[in-house]
N, C-alpha and C positions, 0 to 999 in steps of 0.2 A: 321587454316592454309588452302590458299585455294590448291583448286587440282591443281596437274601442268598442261602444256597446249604442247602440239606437240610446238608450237612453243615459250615457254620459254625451253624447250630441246633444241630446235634450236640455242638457243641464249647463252645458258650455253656450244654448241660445237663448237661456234665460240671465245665464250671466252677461252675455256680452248686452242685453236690454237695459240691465239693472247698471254695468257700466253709460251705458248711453245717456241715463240717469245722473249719474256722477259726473258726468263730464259736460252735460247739459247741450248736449252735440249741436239741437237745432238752432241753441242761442250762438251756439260758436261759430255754428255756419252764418248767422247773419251781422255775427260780427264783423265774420272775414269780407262780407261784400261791403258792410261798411267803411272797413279801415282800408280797403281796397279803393273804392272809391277817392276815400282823403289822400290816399299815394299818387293818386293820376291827377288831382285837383292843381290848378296852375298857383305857383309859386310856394307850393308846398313845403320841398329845401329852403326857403328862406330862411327858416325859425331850425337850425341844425339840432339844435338838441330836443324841441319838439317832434320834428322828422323821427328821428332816432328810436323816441318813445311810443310812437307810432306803428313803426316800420319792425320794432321787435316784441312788440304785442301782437303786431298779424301774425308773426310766426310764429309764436307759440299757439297762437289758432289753431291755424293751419297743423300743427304737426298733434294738435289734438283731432284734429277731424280728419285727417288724413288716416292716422291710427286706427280710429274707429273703421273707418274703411277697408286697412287693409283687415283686421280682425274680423268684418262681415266678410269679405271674399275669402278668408279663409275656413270658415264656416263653414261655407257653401262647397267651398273644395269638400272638404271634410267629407260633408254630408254627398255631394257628387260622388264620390268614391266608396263612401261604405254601402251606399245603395246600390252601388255595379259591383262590388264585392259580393252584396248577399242574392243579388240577379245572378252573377253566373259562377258564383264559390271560386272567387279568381282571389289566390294569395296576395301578388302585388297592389292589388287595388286594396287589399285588406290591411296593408302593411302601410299606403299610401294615405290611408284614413285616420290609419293608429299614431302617424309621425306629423301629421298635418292639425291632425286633434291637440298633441301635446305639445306641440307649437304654439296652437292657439290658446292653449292654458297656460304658459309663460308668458303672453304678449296681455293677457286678461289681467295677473298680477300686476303685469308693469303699470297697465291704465289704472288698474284699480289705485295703484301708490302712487301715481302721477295726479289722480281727482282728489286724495288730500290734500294736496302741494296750495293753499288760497294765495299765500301771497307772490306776487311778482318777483321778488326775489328768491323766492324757492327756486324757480327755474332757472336759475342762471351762475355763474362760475361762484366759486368758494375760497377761500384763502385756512389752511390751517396751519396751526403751530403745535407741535409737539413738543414738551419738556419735562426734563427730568424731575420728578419730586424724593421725597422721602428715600435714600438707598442708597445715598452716594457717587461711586464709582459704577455700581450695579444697576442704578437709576438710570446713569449717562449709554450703558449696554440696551435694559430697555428702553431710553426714550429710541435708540436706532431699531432696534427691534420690533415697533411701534409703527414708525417712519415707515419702512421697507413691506411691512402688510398692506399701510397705505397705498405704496405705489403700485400693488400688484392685484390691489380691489381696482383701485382707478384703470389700471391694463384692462382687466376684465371686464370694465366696463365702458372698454373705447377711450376714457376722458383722457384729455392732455393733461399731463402733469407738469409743472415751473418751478424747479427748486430756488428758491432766493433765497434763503438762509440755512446753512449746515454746517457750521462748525464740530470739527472734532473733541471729542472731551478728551478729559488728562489725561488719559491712559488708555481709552476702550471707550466706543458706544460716540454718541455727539450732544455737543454744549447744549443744544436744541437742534429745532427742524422746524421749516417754514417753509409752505410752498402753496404754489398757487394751481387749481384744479378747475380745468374748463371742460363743459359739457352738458347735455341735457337735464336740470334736475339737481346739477352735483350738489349746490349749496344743498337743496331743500332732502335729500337722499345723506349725505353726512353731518348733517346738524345733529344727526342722533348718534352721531359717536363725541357730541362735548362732555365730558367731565374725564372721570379719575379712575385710570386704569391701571389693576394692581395683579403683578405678577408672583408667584409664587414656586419656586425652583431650589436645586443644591449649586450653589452660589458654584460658577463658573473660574473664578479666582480665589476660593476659598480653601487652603490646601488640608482643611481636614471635611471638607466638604460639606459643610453644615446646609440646611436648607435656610433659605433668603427671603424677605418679600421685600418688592420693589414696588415702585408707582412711576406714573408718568400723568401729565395732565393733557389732555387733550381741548384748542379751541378750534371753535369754526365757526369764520366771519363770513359775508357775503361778501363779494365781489360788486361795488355798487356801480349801478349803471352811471352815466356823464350824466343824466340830467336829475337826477338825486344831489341837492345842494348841500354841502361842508363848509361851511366859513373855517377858514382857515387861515389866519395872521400871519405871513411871513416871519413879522419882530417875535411871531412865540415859536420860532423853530433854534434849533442849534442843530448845523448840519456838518458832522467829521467825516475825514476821509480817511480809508485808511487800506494796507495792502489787501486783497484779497488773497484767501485761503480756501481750497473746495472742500468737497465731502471726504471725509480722510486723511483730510491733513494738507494733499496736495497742492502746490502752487497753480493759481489760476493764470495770474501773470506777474509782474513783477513791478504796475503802475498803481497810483494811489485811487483806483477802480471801485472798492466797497466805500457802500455809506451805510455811517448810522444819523436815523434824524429822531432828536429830541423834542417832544413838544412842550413846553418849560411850564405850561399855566397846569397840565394834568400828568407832568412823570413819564408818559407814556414814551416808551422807544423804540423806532425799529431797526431792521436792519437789513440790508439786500446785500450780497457780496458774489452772485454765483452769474451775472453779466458778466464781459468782459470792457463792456461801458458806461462809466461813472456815472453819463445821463440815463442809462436804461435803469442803472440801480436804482438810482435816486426814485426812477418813474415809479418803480417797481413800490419801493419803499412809502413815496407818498398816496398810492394807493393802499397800502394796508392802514397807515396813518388815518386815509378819510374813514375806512371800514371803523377802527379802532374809536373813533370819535364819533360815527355815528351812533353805533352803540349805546358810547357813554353820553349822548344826547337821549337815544331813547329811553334809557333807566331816567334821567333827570326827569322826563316829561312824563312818566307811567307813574313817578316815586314810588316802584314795584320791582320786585324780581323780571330782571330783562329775560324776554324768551328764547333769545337769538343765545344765550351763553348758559342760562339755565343758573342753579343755584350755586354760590362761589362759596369755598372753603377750601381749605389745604389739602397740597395734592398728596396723600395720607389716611393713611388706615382710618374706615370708617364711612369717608366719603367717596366711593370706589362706585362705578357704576358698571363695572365688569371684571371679573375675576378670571383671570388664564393661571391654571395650577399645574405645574409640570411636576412636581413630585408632593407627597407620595404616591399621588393619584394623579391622572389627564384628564382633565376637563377645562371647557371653558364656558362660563353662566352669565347673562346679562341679570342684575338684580332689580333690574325693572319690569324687568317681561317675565323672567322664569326661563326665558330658554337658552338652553346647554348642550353642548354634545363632547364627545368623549374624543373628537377626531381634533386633537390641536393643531397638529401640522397642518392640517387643509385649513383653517385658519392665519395662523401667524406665518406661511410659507409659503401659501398659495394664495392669500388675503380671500378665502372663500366666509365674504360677510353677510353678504345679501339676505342670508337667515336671521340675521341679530336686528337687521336695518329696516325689513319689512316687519317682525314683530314689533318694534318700537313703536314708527307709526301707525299701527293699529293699535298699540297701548296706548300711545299718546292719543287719537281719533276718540278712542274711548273715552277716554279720562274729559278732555273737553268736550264731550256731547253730555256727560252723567253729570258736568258743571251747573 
């Protein structure tokens, strides 16, 4: 790590201004006294799902302006310490400056990609499905393979992860994957991995080893808050039960615990099986239902390509929005952005994505400001 310099401090306090900019800090702080206000107002909880709406807008405030704060104190540290560094040629202070500086250029990133985030639902939990396309047996290997970078970006990045669907496929790999991802951001941070991810390898089953390409599709839905309304008909559901099976195969328990529910007027189906209670499934399940319907509300009302799913076609050669090639070459290329790197495994095994997901939305930022 080299030592910092007067003038990358420079440059770290002009970014953290031009963030303050982005984040519109002053209007955030009188937001926060605002909706602060409306929390201590009497009879407030009456209107619960008003309350709610309220009460989880302050903190998203809040943890914007709180940000910005700690990113100014860290500044200051910074700046405290490399000016007693070059006062009296003391290493630790110079080391203190250099590790407090590059801290504060991580936490600069994150606000910078949290001030694209416009809609309210960026900030809040995600639901994704991972499934097999185009490869068969090899497809059912990728969509796990797929799954499993998931769960290890989500590690990385604190969020909780809720497996509710994973059935094992016929032989290797799983039928799909469906899980739910709670944390700061996650929807609006993973919406940039929706479409068609296409793997390229010497086929793992293949006993003369030929090289393969595989696909998986990737969605990702919001997690919709309670006061976001879904009319939803009971008479247009079909709800089965049936035993649950976990990831691999294994029995979960041996009661009629998984549901699938059908919504009969739009095809749409889902499925929760990884409770070990038929009402948590169910909960589980008619929460992806509302997500899955909103959706397909928003398309009807845009009559446009929906933003939340992005452009739909076959999960198949062609419409691939990121290439991982394990032979004859290692790389892995996002074909929207341009960027690549040669290090697969710290990808697919260490879920190190955060380079693919900040280039996006800054493709994507672009693309709609040049609109």
């Amino acid at each position: 790590m080299e030592p910092i310099t007067q003038a990358d401090l420079e440059q770290l306090a002009v970014r953290l201004e031009q963030v303050a900019g982005y984040l519109h800090v002053d209007e955030r702080r009188a937001q926060v006294a605002e909706l602060e206000a409306q929390t201590a107002a009497p009879g407030f909880w009456d209107d619960a799902q008003a309350a709610s709406a309220v009460t989880r807008k302050l903190a998203a405030a809040k943890d914007d302006v709180e940000a910005y704060e700690r990113a100014r104190a860290q500044l200051e540290d910074a700046q405290a310490a490399w000016e007693l560094a070059e006062e009296l040629d003391d290493e630790d202070s110079r080391m203190e400056a250099t590790a407090t500086a590059h801290e504060l250029a991580h936490d600069l990133d994150e606000l910078e990609l949290a001030s694209w985030f416009a809609d309210d639902l960026d900030h809040g939990d995600a639901i994704v499905t991972v499934t097999p396309g185009q490869g068969g047996l090899e497809a059912q290997d990728w969509c796990e393979m797929v799954f499993k970078m998931y769960l290890r970006y989500c590690d990385q990045r604190g969020w909780k992860v809720e497996v509710l669907d994973a059935p094992a496929g016929e032989a290797i790999g799983l039928d799909r994957a469906t899980f739910q991802v709670s944390g700061h951001n996650a929807y609006g941070m993973l919406r940039s991995e929706q479409g068609v991810h296409r793997l390229v390898r010497i086929s793992p089953t293949d006993a003369k080893k030929r090289r393969q390409t595989t696909f998986a599709g990737v969605e990702v839905l919001p997690v919709l808050p309670d006061d976001v309304e879904v009319e939803i008909n009971q008479d247009d559901l079909r709800v089965d039960v049936f035993h649950s099976h976990g990831h691999g195969g294994q029995g979960v328990n041996t009661t009629d615990s998984a549901v699938r529910i059908t919504h009969l007027p739009t095809g749409i189906v889902v499925t929760c099986q990884n409770e070990r209670s038929q009402i948590q499934n169910r909960a589980f399940a008619m929460n992806v239902l509302r997500s899955k319907l909103y959706e397909l509300e928003l398309e009807r009302r845009a009559n446009e390509l929906d933003e939340l799913r992005g452009p739909k076609g076959q999960i198949s050669f062609g419409e691939q929005i990121r290439n991982y090639v394990l032979y004859p070459y290692q790389m892995v290329k996002d074909l929207r952005t341009g960027v690549e790197t040669g290090n697969v495994d710290a990808v697919l095994k260490e879920g190190n994505l955060d380079e693919f997901v900040v280039a996006y939305h800054r493709w994507a930022t672009g693309n709609k400001s040049s609109e």
